[in-house]
C-alpha positions as CSV (number, residue, x, y, z in Angstrom):
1,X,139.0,106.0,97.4
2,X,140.3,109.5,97.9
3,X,142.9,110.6,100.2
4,X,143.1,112.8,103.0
5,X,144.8,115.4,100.5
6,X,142.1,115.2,97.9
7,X,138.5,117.0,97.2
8,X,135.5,115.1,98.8
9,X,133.6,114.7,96.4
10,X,129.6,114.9,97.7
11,X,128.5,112.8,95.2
12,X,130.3,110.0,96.8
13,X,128.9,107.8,99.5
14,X,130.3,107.7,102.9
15,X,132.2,105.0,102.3
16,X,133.6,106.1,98.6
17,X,132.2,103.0,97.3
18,X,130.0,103.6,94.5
19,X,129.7,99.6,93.1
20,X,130.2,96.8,95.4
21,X,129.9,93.3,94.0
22,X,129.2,90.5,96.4
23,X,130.1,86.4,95.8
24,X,128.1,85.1,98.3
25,X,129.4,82.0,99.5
26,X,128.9,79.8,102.3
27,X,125.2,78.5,101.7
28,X,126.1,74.9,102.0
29,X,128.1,75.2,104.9
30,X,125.5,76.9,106.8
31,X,123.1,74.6,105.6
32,X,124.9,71.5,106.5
33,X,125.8,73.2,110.5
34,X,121.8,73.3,110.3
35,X,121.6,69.4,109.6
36,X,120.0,70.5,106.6
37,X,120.1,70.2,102.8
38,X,121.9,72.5,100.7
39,X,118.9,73.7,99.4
40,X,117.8,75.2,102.8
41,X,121.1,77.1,102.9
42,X,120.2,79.0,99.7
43,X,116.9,79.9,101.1
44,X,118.4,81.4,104.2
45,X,121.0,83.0,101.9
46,X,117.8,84.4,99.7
47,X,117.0,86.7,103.1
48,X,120.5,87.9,103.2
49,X,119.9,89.4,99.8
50,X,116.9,91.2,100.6
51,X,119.2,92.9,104.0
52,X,122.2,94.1,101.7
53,X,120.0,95.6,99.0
54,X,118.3,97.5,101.3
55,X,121.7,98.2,102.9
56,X,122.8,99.3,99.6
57,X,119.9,101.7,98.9
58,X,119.6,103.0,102.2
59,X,123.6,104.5,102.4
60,X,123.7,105.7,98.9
61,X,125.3,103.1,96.6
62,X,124.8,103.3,93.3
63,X,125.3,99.5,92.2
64,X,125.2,95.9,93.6
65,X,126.1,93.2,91.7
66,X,125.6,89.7,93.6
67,X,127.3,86.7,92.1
68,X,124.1,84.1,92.6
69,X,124.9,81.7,90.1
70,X,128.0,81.5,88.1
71,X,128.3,79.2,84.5
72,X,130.3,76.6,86.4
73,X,127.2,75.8,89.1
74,X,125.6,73.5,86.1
75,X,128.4,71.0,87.5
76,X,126.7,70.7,90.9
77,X,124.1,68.2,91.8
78,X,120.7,68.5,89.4
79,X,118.6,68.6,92.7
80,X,120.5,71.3,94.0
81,X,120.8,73.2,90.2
82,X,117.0,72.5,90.0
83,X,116.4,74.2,93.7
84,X,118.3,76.6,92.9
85,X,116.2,77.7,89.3
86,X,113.2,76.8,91.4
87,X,114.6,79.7,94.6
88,X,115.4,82.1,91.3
89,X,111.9,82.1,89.9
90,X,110.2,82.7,93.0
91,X,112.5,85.7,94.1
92,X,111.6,87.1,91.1
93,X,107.8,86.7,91.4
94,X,107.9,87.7,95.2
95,X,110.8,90.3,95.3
96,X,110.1,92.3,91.8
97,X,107.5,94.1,92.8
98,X,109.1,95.3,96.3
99,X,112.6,96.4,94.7
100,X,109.8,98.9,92.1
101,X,108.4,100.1,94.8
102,X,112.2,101.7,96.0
103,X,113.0,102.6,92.8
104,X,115.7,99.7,92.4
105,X,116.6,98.9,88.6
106,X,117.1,95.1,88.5
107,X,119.4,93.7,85.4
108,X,120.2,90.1,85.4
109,X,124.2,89.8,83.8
110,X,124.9,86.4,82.1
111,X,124.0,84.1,79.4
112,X,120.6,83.6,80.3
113,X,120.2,81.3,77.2
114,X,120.4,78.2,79.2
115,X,117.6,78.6,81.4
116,X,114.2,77.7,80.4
117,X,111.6,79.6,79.0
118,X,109.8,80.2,82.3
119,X,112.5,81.5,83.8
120,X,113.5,83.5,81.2
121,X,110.2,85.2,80.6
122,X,110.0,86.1,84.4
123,X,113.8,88.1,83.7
124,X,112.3,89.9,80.5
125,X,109.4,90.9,83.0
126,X,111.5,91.8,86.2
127,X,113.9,93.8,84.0
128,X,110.9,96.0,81.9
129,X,109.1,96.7,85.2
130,X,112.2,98.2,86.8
131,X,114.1,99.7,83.7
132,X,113.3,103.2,84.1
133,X,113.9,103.2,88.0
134,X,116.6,105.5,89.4
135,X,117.6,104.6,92.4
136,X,120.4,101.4,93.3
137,X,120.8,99.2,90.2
138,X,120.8,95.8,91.5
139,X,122.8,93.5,89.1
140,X,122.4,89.8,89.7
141,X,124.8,87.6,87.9
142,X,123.3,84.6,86.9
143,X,125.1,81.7,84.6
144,X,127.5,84.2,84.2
145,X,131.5,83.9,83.7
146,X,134.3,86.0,83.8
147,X,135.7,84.5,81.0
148,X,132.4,83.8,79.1
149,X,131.8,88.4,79.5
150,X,135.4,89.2,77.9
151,X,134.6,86.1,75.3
152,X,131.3,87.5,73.9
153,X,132.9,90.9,73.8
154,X,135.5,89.9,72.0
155,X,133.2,88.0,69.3
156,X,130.8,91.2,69.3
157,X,134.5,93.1,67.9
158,X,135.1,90.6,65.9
159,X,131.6,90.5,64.1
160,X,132.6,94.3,63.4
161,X,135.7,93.2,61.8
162,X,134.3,90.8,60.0
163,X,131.6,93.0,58.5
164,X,134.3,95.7,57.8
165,X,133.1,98.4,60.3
166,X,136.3,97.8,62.4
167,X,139.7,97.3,61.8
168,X,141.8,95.1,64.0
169,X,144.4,98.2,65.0
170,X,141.7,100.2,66.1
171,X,140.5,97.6,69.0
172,X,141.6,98.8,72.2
173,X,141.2,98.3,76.1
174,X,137.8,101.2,75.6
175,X,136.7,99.7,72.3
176,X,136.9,95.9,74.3
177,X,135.1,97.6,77.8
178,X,132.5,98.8,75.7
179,X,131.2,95.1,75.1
180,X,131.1,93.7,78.8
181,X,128.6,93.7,81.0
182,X,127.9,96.8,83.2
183,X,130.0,99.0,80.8
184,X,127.7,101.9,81.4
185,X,128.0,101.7,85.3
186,X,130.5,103.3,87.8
187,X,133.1,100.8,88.1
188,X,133.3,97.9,90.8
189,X,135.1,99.5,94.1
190,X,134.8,96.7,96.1
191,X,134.3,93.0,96.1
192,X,133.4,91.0,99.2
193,X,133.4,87.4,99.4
194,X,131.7,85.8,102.1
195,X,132.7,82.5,103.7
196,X,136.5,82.2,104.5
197,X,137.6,81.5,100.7
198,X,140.3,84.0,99.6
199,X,139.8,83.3,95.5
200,X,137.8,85.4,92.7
201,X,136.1,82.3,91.1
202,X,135.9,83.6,87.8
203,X,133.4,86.5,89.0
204,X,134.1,89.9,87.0
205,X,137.6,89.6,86.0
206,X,137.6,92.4,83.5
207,X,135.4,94.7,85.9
208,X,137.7,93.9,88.8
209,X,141.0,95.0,87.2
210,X,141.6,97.7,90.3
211,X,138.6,96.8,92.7
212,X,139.6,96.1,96.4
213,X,139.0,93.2,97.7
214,X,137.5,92.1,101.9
215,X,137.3,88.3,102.5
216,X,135.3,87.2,105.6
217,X,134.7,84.3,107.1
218,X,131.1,84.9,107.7
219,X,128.8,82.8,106.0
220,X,126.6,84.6,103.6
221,X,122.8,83.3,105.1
222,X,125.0,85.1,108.4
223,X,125.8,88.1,107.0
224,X,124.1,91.2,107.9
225,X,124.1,94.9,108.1
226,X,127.2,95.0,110.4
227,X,129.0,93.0,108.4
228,X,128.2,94.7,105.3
229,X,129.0,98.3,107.2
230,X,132.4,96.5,108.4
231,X,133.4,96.0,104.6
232,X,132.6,99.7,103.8
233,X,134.5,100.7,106.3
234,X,137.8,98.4,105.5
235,X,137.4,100.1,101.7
236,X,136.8,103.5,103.5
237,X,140.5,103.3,105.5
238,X,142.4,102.3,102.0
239,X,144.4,104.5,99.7
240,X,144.0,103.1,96.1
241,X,147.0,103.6,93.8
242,X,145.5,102.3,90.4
243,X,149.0,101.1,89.5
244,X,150.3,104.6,91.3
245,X,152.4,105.2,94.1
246,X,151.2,106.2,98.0
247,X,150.3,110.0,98.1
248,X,153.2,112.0,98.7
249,X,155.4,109.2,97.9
250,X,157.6,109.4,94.6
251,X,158.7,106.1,94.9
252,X,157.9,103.2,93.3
């Protein structure tokens, strides 16, 4: 974010956020508070999706990336894991079509191996319709890691290595960025985690190196346009550093 001695840049949204990523927690909770199944909660939470991408489009963000399923959720119950592919397939049959119509790219970030052919057809589809929109690129991280991006980019070096187009003194922290996910995008500004947990949960670790970070305790199927304008504005009253000092201040 700049500060107050700096250039606005117009490009910029209001805010100065440019990527916000999103690990929307709390669908269980909710869900459970409603004497309901978990299941229920991550259809409520499916609404809440369709409010911050429109949020996101309508106040000039570039990119949203929303962690919706990460590569450790296999672990959970298979009638909740199976809801959960069952909730992804219809978004993307009912949801597609809308986020064409308002020129929203949608990528899906992860190892989308894993899921069956169905569902993985229905990604090839979403992502072809969409890929030469302009407007908000909507990531949607799905059986994706932290650990499992900077893995594969690391093999993807190697393989270079290994075939002689690289050698191992020319890798470096740009030669590594170019092999994870989102390389091409702005970088992440701002990460939000709904629900009251203060952790990362291996969501974007390499894309988060200098992002700031707003924890609420609102649960995600809750959180709305307020809440997502009261983030902005927390990341609009901070001075980053990126390892720097306070401006005007020489000391450490």
């Amino acid at each position: 974010m700049l500060s107050a001695n700096q250039p606005v840049n117009e490009n910029l949204p209001a805010s100065g956020a440019r990527h916000v990523a999103i690990i929307m927690d709390g669908n269980g909770r909710w869900a459970k508070r409603q004497g309901k199944i978990r299941a229920f909660g991550h259809k409520a939470g499916a609404k809440s999706v369709r409010r911050a991408v429109s949020f996101a489009a309508n106040h000039g963000i570039d990119a949203l990336t929303l962690y919706a399923f990460s590569s450790e959720n296999w672990n959970r119950p298979a009638q909740e894991v199976s809801a959960l592919m069952e909730l992804f397939v219809w978004a993307l049959d009912s949801e597609v079509k809308n986020l064409h119509r308002h020129n929203v790219r949608l990528r899906i970030i992860g190892d989308t191996s894993r899921f069956n052919t169905r569902l993985q057809e229905r990604i090839h589809k979403a992502e072809a319709l969409t890929s030469k929109n302009t407007g908000l690129t909507l990531n949607i991280a799905a059986n994706y890691g932290g650990r499992w991006d900077i893995i594969q980019g690391v093999r993807r070096l190697a393989e270079q290595v290994q075939e002689g187009l690289l050698r191992p003194d020319q890798i470096s922290e740009d030669l590594l960025s170019e092999q994870i996910c989102m390389h091409e995008l702005a970088p992440v500004d701002l990460v939000i985690r709904t629900g009251g947990e203060h952790r990362i949960s291996n969501f974007l670790i390499w894309q988060i190196a200098y992002a700031e970070l707003y924890f609420t305790d609102v649960l995600w199927p809750d959180f709305d346009e307020q809440d997502f304008e009261g983030a902005l504005n927390a990341f609009a009253n901070r001075e980053r550093r990126f390892g720097g000092t306070v401006s005007g201040d020489n000391e450490a």
